[in-house]
N, C-alpha and C positions, 0 to 999 in steps of 0.2 A: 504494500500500500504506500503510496508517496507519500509524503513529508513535505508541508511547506516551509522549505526555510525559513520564511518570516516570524512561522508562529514561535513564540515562547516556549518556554517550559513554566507550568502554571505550578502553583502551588496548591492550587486546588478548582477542582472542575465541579461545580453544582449542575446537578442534571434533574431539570425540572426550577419554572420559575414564579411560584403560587407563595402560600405565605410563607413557610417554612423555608423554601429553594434562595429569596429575595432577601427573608432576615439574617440567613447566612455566610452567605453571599458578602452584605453589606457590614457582617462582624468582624468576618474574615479580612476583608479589605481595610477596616477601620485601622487592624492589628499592622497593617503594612501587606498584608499580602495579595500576592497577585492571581486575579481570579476571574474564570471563566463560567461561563451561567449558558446550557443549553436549555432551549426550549422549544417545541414542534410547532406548538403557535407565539398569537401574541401571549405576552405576557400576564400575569394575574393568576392564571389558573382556572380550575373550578370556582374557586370562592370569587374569582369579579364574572367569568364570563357566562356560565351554567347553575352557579347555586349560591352561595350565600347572599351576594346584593342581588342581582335577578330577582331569588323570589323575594326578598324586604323591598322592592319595588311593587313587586304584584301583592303585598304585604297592606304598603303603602297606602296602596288605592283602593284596596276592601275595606280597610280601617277607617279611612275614610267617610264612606257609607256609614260606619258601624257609626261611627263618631254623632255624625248627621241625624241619624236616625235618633239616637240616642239620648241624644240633647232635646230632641220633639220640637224645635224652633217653629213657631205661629209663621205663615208664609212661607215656610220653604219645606220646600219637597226632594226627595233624594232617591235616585231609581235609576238602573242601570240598562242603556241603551240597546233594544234587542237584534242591532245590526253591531254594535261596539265591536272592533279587531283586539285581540288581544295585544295588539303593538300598539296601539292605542295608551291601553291602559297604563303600558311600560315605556314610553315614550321618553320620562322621566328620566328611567333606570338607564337607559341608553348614556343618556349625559353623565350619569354617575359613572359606569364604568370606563365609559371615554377618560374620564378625569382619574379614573384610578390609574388606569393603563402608561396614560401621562406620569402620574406621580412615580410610578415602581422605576423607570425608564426614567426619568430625571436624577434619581437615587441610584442607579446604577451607573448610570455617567460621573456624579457628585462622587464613589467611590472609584470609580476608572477602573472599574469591570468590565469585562468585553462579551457581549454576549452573540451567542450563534444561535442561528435560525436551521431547527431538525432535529431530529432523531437520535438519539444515544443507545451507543454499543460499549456495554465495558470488555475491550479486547482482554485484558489484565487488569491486575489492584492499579496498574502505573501508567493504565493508557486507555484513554476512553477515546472512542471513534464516533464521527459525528456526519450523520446518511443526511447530506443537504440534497432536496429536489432538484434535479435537473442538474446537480453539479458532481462532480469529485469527492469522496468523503474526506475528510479532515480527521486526520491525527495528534490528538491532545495529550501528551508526555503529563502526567501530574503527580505528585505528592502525594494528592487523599481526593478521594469522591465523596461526595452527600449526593444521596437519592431523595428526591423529595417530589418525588413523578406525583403522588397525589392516588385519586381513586376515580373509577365511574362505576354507574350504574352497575346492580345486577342484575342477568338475563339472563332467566330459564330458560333452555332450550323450549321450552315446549307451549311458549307465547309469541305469538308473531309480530314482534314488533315493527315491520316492515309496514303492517297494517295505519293507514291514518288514525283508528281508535284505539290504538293500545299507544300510551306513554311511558318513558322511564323519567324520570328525576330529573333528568337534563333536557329532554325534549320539550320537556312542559311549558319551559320560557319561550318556548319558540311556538307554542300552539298557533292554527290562524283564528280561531273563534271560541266564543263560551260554553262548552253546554249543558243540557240542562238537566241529566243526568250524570251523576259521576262514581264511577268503584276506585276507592283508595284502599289498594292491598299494601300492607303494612302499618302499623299503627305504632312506631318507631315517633323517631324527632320528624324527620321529613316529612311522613306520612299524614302524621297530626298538625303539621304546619300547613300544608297544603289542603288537608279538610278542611281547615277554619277559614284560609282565605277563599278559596271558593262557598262555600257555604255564606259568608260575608256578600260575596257576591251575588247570592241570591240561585244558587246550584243545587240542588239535593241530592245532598253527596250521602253515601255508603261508606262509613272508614271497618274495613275488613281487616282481622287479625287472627292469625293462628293460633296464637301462643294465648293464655286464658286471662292476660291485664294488658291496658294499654299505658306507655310508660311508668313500667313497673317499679322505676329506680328512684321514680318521684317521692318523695314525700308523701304521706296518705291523705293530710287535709288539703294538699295542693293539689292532689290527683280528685279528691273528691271535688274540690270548685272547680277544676277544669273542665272536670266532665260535666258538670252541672252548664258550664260554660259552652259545651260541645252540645247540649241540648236545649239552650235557648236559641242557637244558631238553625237546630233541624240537625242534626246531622244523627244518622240511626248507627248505632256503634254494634257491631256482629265479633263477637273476642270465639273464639276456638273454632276459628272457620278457616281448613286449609285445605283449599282448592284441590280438587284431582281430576278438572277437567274444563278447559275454558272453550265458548264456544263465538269468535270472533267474526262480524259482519257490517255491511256498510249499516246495519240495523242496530246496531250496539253490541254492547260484549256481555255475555252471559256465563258467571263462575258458580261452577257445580263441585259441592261437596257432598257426598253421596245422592240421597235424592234432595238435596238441598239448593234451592238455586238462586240468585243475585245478579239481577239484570239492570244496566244501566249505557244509556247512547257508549260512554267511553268509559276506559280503564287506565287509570295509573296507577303502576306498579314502581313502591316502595319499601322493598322488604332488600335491604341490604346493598354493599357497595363492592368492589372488585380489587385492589392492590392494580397501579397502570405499569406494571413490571414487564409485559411482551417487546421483545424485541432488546432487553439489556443486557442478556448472557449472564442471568445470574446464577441457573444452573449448572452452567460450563467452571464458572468461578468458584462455586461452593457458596453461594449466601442464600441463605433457610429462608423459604415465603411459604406462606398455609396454603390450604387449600381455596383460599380466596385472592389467594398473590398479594399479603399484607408479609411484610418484611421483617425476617424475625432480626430483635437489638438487644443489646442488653442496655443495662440501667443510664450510661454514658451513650447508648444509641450507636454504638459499636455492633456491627453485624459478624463479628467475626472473624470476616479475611479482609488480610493486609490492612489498610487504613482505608478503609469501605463504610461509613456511617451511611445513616439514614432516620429520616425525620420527618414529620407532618402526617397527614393522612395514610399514606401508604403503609404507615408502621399501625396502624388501626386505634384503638380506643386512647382518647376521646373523640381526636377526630373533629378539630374544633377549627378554627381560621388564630384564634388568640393564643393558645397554648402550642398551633404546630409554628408558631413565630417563634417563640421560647425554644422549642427543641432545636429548632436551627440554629441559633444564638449555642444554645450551652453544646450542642454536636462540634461546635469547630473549636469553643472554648477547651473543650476536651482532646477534642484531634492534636490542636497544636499545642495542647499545654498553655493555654494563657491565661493568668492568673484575674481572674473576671468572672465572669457569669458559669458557674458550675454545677449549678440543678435548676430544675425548672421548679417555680414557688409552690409551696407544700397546698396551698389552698389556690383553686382552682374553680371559678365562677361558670356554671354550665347554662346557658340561655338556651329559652326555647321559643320562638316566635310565633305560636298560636296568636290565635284573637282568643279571650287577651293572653298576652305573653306573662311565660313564667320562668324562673332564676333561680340557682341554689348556687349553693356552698356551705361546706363543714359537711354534718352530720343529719339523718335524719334520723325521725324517732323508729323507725325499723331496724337499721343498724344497729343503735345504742341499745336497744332493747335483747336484740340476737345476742350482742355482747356483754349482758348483763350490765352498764354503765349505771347509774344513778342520773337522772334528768327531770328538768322541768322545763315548760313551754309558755311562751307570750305570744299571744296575738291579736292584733288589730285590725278591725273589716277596712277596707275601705267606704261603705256604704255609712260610713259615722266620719267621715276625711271632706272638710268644705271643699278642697281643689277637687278632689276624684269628683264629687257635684258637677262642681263648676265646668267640668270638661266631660261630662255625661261617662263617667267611668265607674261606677259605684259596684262593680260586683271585683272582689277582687279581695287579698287578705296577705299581710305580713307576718309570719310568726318564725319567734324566734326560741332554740332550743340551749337549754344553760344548766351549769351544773349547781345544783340546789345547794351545795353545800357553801362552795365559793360565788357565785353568781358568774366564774368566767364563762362566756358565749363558746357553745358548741358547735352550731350551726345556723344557717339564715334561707329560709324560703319564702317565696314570693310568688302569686297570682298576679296577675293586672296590671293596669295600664303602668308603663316605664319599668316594667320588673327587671328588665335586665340592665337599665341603669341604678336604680336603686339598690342591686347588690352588692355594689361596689362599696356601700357605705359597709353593711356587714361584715363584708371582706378585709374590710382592712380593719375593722375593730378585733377582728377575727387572728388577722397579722399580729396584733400586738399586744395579743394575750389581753383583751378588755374584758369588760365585767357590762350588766346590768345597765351600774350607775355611769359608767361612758355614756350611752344614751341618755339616761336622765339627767345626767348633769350637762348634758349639752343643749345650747339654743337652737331652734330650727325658724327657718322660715315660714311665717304666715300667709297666704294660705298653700300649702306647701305636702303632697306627697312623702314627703321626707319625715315629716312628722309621724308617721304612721309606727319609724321605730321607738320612740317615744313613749309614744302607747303603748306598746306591746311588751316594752319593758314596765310599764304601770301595771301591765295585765301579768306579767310577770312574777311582777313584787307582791300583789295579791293573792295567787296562786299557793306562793310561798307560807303566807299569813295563814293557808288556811289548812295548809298541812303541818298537824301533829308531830310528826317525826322528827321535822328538819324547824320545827319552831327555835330550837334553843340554836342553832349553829345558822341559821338565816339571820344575818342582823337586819330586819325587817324594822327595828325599832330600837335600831340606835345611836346615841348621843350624838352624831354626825347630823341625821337625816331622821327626827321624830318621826317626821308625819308619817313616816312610811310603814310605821307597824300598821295603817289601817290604810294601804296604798292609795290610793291617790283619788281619790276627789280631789285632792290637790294637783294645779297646773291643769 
């Protein structure tokens, strides 16, 4: 294979350029080192061009409606157009991703990164080869590789996706029209996020699931308002329904679990995602991927052989745009030894973009419970929050789990409108070993979302008062904070 003179000898080749590929990349480069970034398209990945903004675009524009409706405003009316294109709707999302696309490509210039356009082969640990369209491949001499290819859809052989009414996860942004029936298989994050924005939009969606709960990892008061949330929309929720026979036509698609059947114009299938590993010779090299082609690491995201890492989605759970940024950061910190960023942060905020959205982090009470922990729980509706009013948001709840003895915060879960910004505040009470009274003793703004942890620490403190057990070692009442042995009618 020829050798371009020109090119370098890189210190490190990232292949693949989504969040994890990019934050790498750019850490690497901070350090002094010289770095190369492949990629088969533009830039971004799944998360700008197929899935994370895409659907918070089509997110966007249901919410919308929700918002409209919700508020009941005298004079106005809110109804969704029945010739509307779905690129309509995303018009929006369009500019957004243009502007990401920009920003990653500004940052990769700003670092003096070089990046090629195509396909990666790792011939060896030390040489990664690069199949450009229509040209000669390129032979890239390196250091250390990061994989951070990402994931797509999963497709069962035995759905025809080929068909205009069967969708995968990534096709969905590209739909040409609404309609007006919908089967949503998988009742995962994606699946539940895409029920509620079309349902928002006025769909009468089907969310189908095999497995017998639908985001089982939740929380259980926040799986219960969710779902309560999934059935003001419409949406008929079917849990232990696993297909064994679909039957697809310009008529709609039809999924048969024994004589059980579930008809609707179109299908989107959302039950799982793939490792985007074909074509990089990782079995010729020795580096371990499942049977879904997620890339086996260990705890530094070392795979292995030679200095081979790997980072972001392709390596599998969580599986997030926020934390596969962090593995690419701490994967080079590791590689080259540089004294910086060298684990990804112990607490870890999981967003879920339903109507309404909901956020954790720490612990919930199932875990604690499994693990025999001692805990106690706060929480605040929002349907008693003047802001959640004011913005027609009132179904929705903060609660918070802590240890009875110390009041330090265990965990933080959230329903409703801004869930997934407001867990940030948890989060970091969360970082620095806080208590209770962190919340209470903090001012919030009026009329303010944010308040709601306030409450919930009041609903807290109460809780506390009125368990026996933990009366003597709760200082519910004292000399600091009177009032608080009878919590709070106060504030």
């Amino acid at each position: 294979m020829p050798r371009d003179p020109e090119l370098p000898h890189y210190d490190l080749v990232v292949i693949g350029c989504g969040p994890a590929g990019e934050k790498a990349a750019a850490q690497a480069a901070y350090f002094g080192k010289k770095v190369a970034v492949i990629d088969r398209a533009t830039p971004g990945g799944a998360c700008v061009h197929t899935g994370t903004l895409p659907s918070k675009g089509l997110r966007e524009s249901a919410l919308a409606m929700v918002r409209l409706k919700n508020l009941g405003l005298k004079g106005m009316t809110c109804s969704l157009a029945e010739d509307v294109r779905v690129d309509e709707l995303l018009a929006h999302k369009d500019q957004v991703c243009a502007t990401e696309v920009d920003r990653i490509l500004r940052n990769l210039r700003r670092h003096n990164c070089t990046l090629f356009a195509g396909s990666a082969e790792i011939v060896d640990p030390g040489l990664v080869r690069v199949h450009r369209p229509g040209r000669e491949p390129l032979d890239l001499p390196t250091d250390m590789v990061l994989i951070a290819t990402g994931t797509s859809p999963h497709r069962p052989a035995d759905l025809p996706f080929e068909h205009a009414n069967v969708w995968d996860s990534d096709e969905v942004v590209q739909m040409d029209s609404i309609p007006r029936t919908l089967l949503v298989y998988g009742a995962g994050v994606i699946g539940c996020e895409y029920a509620t924005m079309f349902a928002a939009l006025g769909v009468q969606v089907s969310l189908v699931e095999p497995r017998d709960a639908v985001l089982p990892f939740v929380d259980r008061d926040i799986s219960r308002e969710l779902l309560a949330a999934f059935a003001d929309l419409g949406i008929a929720i079917h849990t232990q329904f696993k297909y064994d026979r679909a039957d697809v036509g310009d008529a709609g698609v039809t999924l048969w679990c024994g004589d059980k059947a579930l008809r609707a114009d179109r299908l989107l299938y959302a039950a799982g995602r793939t490792g985007n590993v074909a074509g990089l010779g990782l079995d010729r090299i020795g580096v371990q991927v499942s049977n879904r082609g997620l890339v086996r690491v260990d705890d530094n995201f070392w795979t292995g052989v030679g200095r081979i890492y790997a980072a972001g989605d392709v390596i599998g759970f969580p599986a997030l745009a926020s934390t596969s940024m962090d593995q690419g950061r701490v994967a080079v910190c590791h590689a080259f030894g540089f004294d910086y960023k060298k684990q990804v942060g112990r607490w870890l905020p999981y967003g879920i973009y339903t109507i309404p959205e909901c956020s954790l982090v720490g612990a919930t009470e199932q875990e604690l419970e499994a693990a025999g922990t001692a805990y106690e729980i706060g929480r605040a509706n929002y349907s008693g929050n003047a802001r959640a009013q004011l913005v027609g948001a009132d179904r929705g709840l903060v609660k918070i789990i802590f240890d009875p003895s110390t009041r330090r915060l265990l965990g933080v879960h959230i329903v409703g409108e801004r869930a997934s910004e407001l867990v940030h505040i948890g989060m970091t009470v969360l970082q620095h070993g806080g208590t209770l009274d962190t919340f209470i003793d903090a001012v919030y703004n009026y009329p303010t979302l944010s308040e709601l942890f306030k409450y919930a620490a009041y609903d807290g403190l109460q809780r506390l008062a009125r368990r026996s057990a933990f009366r003597d070692s709760a200082p519910a009442a004292s000399s600091q904070h009177p009032s608080r042995s009878n919590a709070a009618t106060s504030d």
